[in-house]
C-alpha positions as a Markdown table, in Angstrom:
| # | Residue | x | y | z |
|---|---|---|---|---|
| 1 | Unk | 195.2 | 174.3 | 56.0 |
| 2 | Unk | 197.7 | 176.6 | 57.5 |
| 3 | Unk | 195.4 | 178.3 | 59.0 |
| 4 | Unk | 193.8 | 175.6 | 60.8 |
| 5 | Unk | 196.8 | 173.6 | 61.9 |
| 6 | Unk | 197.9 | 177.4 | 63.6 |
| 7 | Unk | 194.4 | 177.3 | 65.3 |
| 8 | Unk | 195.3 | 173.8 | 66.6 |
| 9 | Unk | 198.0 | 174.3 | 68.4 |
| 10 | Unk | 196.4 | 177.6 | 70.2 |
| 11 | Unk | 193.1 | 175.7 | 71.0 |
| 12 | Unk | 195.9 | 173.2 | 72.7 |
| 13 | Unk | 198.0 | 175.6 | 74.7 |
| 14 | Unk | 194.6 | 177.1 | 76.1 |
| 15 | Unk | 193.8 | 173.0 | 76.7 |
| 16 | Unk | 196.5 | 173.0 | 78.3 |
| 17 | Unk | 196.0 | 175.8 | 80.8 |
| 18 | Unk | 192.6 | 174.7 | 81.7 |
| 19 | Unk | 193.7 | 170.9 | 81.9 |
| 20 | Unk | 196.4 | 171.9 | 84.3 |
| 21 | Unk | 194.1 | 173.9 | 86.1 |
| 22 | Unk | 191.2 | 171.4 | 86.6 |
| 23 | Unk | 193.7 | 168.1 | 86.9 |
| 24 | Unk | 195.2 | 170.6 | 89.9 |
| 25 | Unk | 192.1 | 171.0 | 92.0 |
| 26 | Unk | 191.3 | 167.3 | 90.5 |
| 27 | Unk | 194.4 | 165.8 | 91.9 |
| 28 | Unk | 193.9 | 167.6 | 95.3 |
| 29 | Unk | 190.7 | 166.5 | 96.3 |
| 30 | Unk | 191.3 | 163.3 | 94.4 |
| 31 | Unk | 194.5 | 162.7 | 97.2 |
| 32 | Unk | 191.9 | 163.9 | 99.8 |
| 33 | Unk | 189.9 | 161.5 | 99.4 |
| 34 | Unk | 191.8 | 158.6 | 99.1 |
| 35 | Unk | 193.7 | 159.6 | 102.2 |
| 36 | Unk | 190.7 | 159.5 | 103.8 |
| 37 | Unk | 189.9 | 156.0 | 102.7 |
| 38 | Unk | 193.4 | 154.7 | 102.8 |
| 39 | Unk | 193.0 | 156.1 | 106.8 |
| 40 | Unk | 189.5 | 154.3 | 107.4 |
| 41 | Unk | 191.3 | 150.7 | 106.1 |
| 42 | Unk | 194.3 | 151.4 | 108.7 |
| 43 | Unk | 192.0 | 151.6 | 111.5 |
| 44 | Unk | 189.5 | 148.6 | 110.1 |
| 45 | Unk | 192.9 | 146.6 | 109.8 |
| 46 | Unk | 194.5 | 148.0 | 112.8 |
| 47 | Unk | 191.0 | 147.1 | 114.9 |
| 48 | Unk | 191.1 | 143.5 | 113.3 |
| 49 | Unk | 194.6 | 143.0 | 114.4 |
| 50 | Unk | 193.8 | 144.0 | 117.8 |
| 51 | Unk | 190.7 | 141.5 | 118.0 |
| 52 | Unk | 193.0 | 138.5 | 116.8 |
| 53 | Unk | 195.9 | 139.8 | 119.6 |
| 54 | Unk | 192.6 | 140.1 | 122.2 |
| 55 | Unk | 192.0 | 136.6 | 121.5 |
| 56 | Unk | 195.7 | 135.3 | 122.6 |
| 57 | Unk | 195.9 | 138.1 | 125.4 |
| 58 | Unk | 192.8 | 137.1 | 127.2 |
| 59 | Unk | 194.4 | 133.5 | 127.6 |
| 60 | Unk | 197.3 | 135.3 | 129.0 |
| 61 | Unk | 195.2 | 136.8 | 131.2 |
| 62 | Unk | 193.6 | 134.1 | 132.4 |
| 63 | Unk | 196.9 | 132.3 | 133.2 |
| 64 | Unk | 198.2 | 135.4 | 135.2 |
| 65 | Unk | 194.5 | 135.8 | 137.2 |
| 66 | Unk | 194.9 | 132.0 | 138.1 |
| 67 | Unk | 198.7 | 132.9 | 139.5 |
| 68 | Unk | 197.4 | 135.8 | 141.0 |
| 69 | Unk | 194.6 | 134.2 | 143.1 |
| 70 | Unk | 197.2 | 130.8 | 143.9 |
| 71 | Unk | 199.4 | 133.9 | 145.3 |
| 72 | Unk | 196.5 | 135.5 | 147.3 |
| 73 | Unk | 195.4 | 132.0 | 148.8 |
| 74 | Unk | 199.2 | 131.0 | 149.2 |
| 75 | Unk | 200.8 | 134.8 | 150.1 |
| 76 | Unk | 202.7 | 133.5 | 152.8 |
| 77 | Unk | 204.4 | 130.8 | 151.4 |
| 78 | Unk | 205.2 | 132.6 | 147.9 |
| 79 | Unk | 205.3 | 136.7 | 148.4 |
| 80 | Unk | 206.6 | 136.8 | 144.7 |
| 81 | Unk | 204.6 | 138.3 | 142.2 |
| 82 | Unk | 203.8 | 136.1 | 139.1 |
| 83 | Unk | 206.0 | 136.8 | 136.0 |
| 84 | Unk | 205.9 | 135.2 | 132.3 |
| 85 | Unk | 208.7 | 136.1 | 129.4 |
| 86 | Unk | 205.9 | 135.8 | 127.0 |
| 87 | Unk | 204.2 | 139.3 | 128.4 |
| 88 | Unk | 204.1 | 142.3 | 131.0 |
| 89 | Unk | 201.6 | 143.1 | 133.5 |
| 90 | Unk | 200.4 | 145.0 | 136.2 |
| 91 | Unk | 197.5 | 145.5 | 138.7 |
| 92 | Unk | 195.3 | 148.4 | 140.0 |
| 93 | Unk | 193.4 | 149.0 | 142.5 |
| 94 | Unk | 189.5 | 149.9 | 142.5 |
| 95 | Unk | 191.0 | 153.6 | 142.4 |
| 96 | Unk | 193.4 | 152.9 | 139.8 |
| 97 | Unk | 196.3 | 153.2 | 141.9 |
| 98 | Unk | 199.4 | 151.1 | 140.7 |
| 99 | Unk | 199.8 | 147.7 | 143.4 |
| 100 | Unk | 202.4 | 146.0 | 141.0 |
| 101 | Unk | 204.0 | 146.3 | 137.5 |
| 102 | Unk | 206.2 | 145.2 | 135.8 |
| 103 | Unk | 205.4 | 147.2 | 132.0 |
| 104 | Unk | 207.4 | 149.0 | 129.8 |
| 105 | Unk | 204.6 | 152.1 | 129.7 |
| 106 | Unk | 203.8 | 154.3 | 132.9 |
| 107 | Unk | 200.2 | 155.2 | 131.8 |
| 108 | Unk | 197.1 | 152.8 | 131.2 |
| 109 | Unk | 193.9 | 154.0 | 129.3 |
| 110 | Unk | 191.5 | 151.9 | 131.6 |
| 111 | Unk | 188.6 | 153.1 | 129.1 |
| 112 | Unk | 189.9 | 150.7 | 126.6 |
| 113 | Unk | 190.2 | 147.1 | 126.5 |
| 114 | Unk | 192.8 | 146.3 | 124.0 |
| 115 | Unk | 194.8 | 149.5 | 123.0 |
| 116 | Unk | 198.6 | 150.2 | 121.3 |
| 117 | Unk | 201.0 | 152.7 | 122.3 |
| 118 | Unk | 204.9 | 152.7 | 121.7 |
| 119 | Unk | 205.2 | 149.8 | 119.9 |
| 120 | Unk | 203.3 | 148.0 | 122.5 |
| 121 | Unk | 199.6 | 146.4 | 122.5 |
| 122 | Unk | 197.6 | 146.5 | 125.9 |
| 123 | Unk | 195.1 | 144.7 | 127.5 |
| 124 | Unk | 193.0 | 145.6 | 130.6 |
| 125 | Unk | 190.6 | 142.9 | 132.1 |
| 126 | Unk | 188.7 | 142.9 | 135.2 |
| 127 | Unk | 188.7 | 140.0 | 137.4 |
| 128 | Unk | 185.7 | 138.7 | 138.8 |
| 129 | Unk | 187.3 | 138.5 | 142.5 |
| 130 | Unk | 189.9 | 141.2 | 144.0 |
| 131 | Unk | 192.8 | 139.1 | 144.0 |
| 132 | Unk | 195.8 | 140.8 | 146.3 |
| 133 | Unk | 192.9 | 143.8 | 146.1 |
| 134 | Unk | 193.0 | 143.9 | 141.8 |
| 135 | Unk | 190.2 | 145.2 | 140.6 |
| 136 | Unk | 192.3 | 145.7 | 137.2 |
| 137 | Unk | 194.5 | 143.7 | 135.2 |
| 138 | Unk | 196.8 | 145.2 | 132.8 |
| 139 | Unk | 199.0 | 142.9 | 129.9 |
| 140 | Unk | 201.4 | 144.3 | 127.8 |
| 141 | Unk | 203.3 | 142.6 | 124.7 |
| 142 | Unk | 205.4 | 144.2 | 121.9 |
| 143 | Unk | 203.7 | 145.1 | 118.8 |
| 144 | Unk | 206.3 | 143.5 | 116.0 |
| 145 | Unk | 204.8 | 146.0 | 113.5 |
| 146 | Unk | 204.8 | 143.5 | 110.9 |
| 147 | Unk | 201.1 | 144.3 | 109.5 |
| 148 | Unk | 201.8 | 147.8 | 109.7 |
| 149 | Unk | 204.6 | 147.3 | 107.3 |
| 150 | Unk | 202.2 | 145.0 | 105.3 |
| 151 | Unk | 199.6 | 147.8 | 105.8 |
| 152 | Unk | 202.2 | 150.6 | 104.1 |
| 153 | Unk | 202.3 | 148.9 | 101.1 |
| 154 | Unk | 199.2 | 147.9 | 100.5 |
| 155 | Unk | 197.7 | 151.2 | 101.3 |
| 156 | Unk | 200.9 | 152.9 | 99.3 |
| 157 | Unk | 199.9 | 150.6 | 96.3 |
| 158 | Unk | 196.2 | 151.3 | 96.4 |
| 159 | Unk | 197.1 | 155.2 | 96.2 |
| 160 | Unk | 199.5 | 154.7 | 93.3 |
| 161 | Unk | 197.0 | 152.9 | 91.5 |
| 162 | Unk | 193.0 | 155.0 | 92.4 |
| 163 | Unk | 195.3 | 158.2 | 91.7 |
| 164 | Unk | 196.6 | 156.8 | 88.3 |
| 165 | Unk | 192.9 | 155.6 | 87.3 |
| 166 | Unk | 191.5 | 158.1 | 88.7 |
| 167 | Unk | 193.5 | 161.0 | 86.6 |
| 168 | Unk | 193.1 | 159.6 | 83.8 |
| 169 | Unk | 189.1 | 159.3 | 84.4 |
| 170 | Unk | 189.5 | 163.0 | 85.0 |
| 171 | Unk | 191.6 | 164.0 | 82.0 |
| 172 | Unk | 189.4 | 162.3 | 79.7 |
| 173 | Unk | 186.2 | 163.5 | 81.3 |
| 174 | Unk | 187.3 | 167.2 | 80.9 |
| 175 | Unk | 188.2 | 166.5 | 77.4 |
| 176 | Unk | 184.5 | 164.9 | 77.0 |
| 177 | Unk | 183.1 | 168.3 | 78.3 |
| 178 | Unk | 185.6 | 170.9 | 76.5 |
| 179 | Unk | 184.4 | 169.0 | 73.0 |
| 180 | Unk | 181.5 | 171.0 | 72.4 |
| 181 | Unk | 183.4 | 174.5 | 72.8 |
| 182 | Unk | 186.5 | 173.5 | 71.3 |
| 183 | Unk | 184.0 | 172.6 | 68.1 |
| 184 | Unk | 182.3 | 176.1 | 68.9 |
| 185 | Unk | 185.6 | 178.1 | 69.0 |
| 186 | Unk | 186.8 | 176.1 | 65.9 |
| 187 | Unk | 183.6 | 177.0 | 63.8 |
| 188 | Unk | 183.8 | 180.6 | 65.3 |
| 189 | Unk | 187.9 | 180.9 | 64.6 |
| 190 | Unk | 187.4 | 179.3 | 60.7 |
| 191 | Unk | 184.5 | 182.2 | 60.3 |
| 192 | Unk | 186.6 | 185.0 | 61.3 |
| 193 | Unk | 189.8 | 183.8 | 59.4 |
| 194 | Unk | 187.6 | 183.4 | 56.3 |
| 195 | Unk | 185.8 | 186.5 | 56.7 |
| 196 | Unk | 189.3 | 188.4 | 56.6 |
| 197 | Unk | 190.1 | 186.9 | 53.9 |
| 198 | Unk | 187.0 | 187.5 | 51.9 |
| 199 | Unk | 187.5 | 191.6 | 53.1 |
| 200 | Unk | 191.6 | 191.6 | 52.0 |
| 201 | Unk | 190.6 | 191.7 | 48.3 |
| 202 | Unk | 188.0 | 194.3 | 48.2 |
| 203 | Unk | 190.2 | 196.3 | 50.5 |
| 204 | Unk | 193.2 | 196.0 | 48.7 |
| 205 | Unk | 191.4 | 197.0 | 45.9 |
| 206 | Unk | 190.4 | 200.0 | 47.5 |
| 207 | Unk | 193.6 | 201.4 | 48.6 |
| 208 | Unk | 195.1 | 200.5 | 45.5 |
| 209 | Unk | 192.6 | 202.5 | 44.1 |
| 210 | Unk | 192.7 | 205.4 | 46.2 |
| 211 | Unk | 196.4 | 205.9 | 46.0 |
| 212 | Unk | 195.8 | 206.2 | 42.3 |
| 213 | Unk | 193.9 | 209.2 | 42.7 |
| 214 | Unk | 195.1 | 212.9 | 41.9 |
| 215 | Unk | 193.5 | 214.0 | 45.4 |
| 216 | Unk | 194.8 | 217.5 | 45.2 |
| 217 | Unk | 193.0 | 218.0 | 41.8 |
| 218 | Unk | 189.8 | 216.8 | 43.7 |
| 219 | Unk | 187.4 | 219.4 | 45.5 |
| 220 | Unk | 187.8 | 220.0 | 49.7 |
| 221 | Unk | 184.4 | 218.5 | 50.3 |
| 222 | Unk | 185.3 | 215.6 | 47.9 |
| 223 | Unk | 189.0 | 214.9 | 49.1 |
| 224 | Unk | 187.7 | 214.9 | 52.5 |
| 225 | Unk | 185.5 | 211.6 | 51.6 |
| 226 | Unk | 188.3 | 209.9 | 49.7 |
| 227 | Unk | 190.6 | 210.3 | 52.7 |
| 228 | Unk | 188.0 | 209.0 | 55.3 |
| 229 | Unk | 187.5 | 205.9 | 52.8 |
| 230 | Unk | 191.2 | 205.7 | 52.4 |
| 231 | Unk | 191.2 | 206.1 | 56.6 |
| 232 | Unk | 188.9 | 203.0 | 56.9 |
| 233 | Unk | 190.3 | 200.6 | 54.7 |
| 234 | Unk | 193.8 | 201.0 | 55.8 |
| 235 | Unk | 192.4 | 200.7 | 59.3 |
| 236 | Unk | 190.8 | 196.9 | 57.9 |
| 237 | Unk | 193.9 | 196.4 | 56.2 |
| 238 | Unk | 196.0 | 196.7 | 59.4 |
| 239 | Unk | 193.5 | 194.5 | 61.6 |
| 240 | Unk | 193.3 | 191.6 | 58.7 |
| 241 | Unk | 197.6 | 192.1 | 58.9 |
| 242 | Unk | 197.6 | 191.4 | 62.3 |
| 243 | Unk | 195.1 | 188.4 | 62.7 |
| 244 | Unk | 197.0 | 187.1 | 59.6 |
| 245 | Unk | 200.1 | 187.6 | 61.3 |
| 246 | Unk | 199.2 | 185.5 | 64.5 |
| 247 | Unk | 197.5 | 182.9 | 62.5 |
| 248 | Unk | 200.7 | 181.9 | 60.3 |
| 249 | Unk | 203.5 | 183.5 | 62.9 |
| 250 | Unk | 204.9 | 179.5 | 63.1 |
| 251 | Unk | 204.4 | 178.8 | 59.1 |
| 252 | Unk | 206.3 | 182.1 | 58.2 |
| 253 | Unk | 210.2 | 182.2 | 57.4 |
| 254 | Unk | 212.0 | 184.8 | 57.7 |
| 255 | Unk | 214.0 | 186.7 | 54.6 |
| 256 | Unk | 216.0 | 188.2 | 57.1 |
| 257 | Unk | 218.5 | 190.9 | 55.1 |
| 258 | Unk | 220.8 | 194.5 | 55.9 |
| 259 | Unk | 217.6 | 197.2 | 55.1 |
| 260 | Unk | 217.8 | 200.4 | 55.3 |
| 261 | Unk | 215.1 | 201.0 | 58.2 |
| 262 | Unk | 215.5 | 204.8 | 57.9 |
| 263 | Unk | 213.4 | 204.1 | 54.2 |
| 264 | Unk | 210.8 | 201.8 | 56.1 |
| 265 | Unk | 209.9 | 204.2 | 58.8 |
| 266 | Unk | 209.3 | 207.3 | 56.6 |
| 267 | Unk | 207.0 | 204.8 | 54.8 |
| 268 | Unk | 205.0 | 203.4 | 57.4 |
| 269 | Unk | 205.0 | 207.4 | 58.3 |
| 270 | Unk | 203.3 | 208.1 | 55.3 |
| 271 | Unk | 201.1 | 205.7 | 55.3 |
| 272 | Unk | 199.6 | 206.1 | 58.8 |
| 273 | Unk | 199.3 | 210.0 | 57.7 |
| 274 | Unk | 196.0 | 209.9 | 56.3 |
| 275 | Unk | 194.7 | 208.2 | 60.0 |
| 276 | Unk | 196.8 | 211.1 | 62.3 |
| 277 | Unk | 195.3 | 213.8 | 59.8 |
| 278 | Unk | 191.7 | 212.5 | 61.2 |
| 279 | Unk | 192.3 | 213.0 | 64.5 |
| 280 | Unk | 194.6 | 216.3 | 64.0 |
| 281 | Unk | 197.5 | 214.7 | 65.4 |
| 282 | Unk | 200.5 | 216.3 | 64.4 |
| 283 | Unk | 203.5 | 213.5 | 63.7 |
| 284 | Unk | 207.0 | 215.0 | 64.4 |
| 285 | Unk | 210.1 | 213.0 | 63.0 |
| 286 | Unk | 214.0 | 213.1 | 63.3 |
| 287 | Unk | 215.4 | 210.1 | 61.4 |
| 288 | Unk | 218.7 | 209.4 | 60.8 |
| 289 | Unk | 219.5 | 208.6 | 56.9 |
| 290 | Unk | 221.0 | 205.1 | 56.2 |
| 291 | Unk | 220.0 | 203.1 | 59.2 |
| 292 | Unk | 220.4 | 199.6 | 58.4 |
| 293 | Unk | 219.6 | 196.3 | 60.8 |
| 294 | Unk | 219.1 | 192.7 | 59.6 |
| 295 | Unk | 216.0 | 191.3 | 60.0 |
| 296 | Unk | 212.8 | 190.6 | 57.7 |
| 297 | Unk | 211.2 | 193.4 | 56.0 |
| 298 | Unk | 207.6 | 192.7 | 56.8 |
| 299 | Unk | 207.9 | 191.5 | 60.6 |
| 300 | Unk | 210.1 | 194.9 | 61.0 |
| 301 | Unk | 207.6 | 197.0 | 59.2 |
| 302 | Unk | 204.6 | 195.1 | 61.0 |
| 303 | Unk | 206.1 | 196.2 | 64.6 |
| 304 | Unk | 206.5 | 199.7 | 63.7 |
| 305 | Unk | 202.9 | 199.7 | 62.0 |
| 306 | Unk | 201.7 | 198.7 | 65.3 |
| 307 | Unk | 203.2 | 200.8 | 67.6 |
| 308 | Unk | 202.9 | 204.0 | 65.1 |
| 309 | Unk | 198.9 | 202.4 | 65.2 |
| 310 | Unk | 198.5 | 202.5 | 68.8 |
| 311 | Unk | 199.8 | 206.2 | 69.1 |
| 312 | Unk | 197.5 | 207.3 | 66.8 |
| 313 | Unk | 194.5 | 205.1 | 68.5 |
| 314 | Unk | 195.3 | 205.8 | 71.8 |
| 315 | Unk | 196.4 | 209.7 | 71.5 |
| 316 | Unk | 194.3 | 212.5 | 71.8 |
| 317 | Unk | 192.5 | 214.6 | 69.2 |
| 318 | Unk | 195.2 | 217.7 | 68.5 |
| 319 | Unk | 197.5 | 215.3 | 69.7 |
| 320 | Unk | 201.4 | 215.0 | 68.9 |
| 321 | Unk | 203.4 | 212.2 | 67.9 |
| 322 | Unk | 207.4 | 212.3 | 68.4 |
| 323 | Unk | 209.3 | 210.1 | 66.2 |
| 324 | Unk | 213.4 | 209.4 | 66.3 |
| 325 | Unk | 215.6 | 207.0 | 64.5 |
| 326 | Unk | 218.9 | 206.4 | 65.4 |
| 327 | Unk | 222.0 | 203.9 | 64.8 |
| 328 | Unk | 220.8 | 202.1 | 68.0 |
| 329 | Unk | 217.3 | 202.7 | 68.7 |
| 330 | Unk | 213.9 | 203.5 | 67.0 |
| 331 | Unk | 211.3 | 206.0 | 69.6 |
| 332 | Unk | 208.3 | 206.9 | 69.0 |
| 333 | Unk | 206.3 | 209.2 | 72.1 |
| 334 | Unk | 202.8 | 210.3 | 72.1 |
| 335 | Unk | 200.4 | 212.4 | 74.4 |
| 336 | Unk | 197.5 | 210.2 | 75.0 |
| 337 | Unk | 195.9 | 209.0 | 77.3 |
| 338 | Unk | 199.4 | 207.1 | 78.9 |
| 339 | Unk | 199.0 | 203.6 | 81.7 |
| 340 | Unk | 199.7 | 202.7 | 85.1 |
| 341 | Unk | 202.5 | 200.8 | 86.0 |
| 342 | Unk | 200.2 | 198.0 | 86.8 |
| 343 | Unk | 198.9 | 198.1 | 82.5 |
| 344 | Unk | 202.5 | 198.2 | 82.0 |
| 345 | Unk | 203.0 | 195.1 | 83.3 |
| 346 | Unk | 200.6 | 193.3 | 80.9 |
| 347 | Unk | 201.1 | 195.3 | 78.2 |
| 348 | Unk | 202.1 | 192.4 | 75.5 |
| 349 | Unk | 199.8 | 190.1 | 76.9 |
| 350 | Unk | 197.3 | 188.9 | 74.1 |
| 351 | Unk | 194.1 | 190.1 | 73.6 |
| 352 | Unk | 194.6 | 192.4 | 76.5 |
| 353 | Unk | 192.8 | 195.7 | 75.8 |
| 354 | Unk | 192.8 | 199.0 | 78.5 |
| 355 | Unk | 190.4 | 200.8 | 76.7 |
| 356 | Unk | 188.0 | 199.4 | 74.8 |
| 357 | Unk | 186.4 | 202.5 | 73.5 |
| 358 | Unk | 188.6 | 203.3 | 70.6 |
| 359 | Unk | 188.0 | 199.4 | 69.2 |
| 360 | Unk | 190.4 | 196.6 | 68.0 |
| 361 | Unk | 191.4 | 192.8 | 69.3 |
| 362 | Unk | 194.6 | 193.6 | 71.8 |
| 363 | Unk | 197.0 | 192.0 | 69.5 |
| 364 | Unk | 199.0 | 194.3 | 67.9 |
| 365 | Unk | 201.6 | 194.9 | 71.0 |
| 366 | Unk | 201.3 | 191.1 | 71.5 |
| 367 | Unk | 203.0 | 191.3 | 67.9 |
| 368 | Unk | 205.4 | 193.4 | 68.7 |
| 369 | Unk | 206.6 | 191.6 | 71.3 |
| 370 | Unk | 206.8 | 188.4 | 69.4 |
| 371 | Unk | 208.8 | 190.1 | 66.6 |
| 372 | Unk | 211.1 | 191.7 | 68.9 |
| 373 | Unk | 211.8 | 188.4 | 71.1 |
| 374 | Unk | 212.4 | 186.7 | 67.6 |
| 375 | Unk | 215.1 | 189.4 | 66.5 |
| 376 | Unk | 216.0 | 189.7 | 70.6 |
| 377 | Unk | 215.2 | 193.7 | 70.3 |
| 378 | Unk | 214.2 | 195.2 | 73.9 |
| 379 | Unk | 211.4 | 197.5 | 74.1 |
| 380 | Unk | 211.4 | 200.1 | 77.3 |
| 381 | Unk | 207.6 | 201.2 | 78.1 |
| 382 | Unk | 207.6 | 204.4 | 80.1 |
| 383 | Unk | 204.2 | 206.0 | 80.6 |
| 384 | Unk | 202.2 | 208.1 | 82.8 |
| 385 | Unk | 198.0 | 208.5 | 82.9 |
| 386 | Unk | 197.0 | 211.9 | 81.2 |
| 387 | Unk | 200.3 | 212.5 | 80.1 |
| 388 | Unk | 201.3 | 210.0 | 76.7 |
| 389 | Unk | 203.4 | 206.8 | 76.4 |
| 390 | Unk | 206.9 | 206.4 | 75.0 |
| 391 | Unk | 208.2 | 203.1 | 73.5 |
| 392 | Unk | 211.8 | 202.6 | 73.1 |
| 393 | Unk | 213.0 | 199.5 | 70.7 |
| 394 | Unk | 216.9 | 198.9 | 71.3 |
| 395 | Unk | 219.2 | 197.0 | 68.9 |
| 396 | Unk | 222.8 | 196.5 | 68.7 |
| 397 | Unk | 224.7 | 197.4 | 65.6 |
């Protein structure tokens, strides 16, 4: 149950990384589109504004023609233009040239019949008879803004609420179609989990067994045999460790005591031996007696079984491994195959393999950098292609 309740909360953090992803793109076009819509109601609403103002404007217009032709008949008694506090107005000429005006605005779209600018609303009408030589009428009024104000909100609510509904239509869409492989990935992740646990036994057995045997009283051509056994379950063995590790990392508390860490490392030493000795990689240690830190014995032995692990995977056959222990810092350099600084840089990222020739999952440095954030260790990577890797873990005493 462990188990499973650890594979929940993984499933959900990569959920969450492809939720955020999709809801992002999602969201964008989602606000694209409603702006879109909310823009096509502003200009319905601003066009039915100007149809009800075109209604009371053509009545003003009508009033000012009739003023304008009582002047034209009666220009030598009145020579005053005609004015009204209810609106502004002007008149053209056949070649648009300004006679008289009294707006607000200094240019006129003549293309348009009822039009806003600045706050104002426009209205151009021609008359049927060239009063004081008008071909064009021009009315102005102020625009009180009032259904634009209206218009904000409306609009403003209408966002609030498609981008609410439509979210959460998304959301649950996406968790519709990421059912069927979160089922696949769960019935995959429960088979490998109880696979490795069906192996641990037999290869526990195994070791067990093999470290029982005398191999020195055995033939060459028969010790040779038991150590490539011994070689491949131990290599299981680390690989079930590891998956087991990541699977109950939140479930597993820490016995965290003073241990002598000079002890641990010439036992993980040891034990790796048998896997260097297949690939004639010669291990060279200088470790310093009595080395104590406080932490707990199996994370601590887990990160140096995974960096001792990758030396040995990642070095080359006649290879070397340098080991050193010290009051401070535990090294370990090899001459493999080394990284570029841009590897370097992902490194500890799960699952993330350079080489995928020489085999395992990409989690064993992901490990190590869990353990060492836990006990707030700092690992140095230096490395260099063709030329080996060294990994420096710094504690202080």
């Amino acid at each position: 149950m462990l188990v499973l309740k650890s594979l929940d909360i993984d499933l959900t953090q990569s959920e969450k990384k492809t939720l955020l992803g999709f809801l992002t793109l999602y969201s964008f076009f989602t606000i694209v589109i409603l702006l879109f819509i909310s823009f096509l109601y502003y200009s319905f609403q601003k066009d039915l504004m100007l149809q009800e103002k075109r209604a009371l404007m053509q009545d003003y217009s009508n009033e000012l023609i009739f003023r304008l032709k009582d002047l034209h008949i009666n220009f030598d008694k009145y020579k005053f233009y005609p004015r009204d506090e209810k609106f502004n107005s002007a008149i053209y000429d056949s070649d648009r040239k300004l006679i008289f005006s009294t707006l607000q605005s200094k240019k006129v779209d003549f293309n348009s019949e009822v039009y806003t600018t600045d706050s104002k609303i426009h209205f151009v009408e021609q008359p049927e008879s060239y009063y004081l030589g008008a071909k064009y009428v021009v009315l102005e009024i102020d625009d009180d803004l009032l259904w634009f104000e209206k218009l904000k909100k409306e609009i403003a609510l209408f966002i609030l609420i498609a981008f609410t509904f439509m979210v959460f239509l998304g959301y649950f869409l996406l968790k519709l179609f990421l059912k069927p492989m979160r089922d696949a990935l769960h019935l995959l992740d429960r088979f490998i989990k109880d696979t490795t646990h069906e192996l641990n036994t037999p290869v526990s057995a195994v070791i067990t067994n093999i470290e029982m045997i005398d191999i020195d009283s055995l033939d060459e051509k028969l010790a040779r045999k038991i150590k490539r056994i011994d070689t491949g379950a131990k290599t299981i063995s680390n690989i079930y460790e590891d998956l087991t590790y990541l699977t109950l990392n939140n479930k597993i508390i820490s016995q965290d005591e003073n241990i002598n860490l000079s002890k641990i490392v010439k036992q993980r030493v040891d034990y790796f031996k048998t896997l260097a000795d297949v690939k004639k990689i010669e291990i060279e240690t200088s470790i310093k007696d009595d080395v104590f830190i406080f932490c707990d014995n199996k994370k601590i032995s887990k990160l140096i079984d995974n960096l001792l692990s990758n030396a040995i995977k990642y070095n080359k056959v006649k290879g070397s491994i340098k080991l050193f222990l010290d009051e401070t810092s535990f090294i370990i350099e090899d001459s493999g195959k080394g990284m570029s600084k841009a590897q370097v840089e992902h490194l500890f990222e799960r699952y993330t393999r350079f080489d995928k020739s020489v085999g395992g999952f990409g989690i064993g440095l992901n490990i190590v950098s869990m353990i060492a954030k836990e006990y707030n260790l700092k690992i140095n990577v230096q490395s260099q292609e063709k030329v080996g890797t060294k990994m420096e873990v710094i504690w202080q005493k």
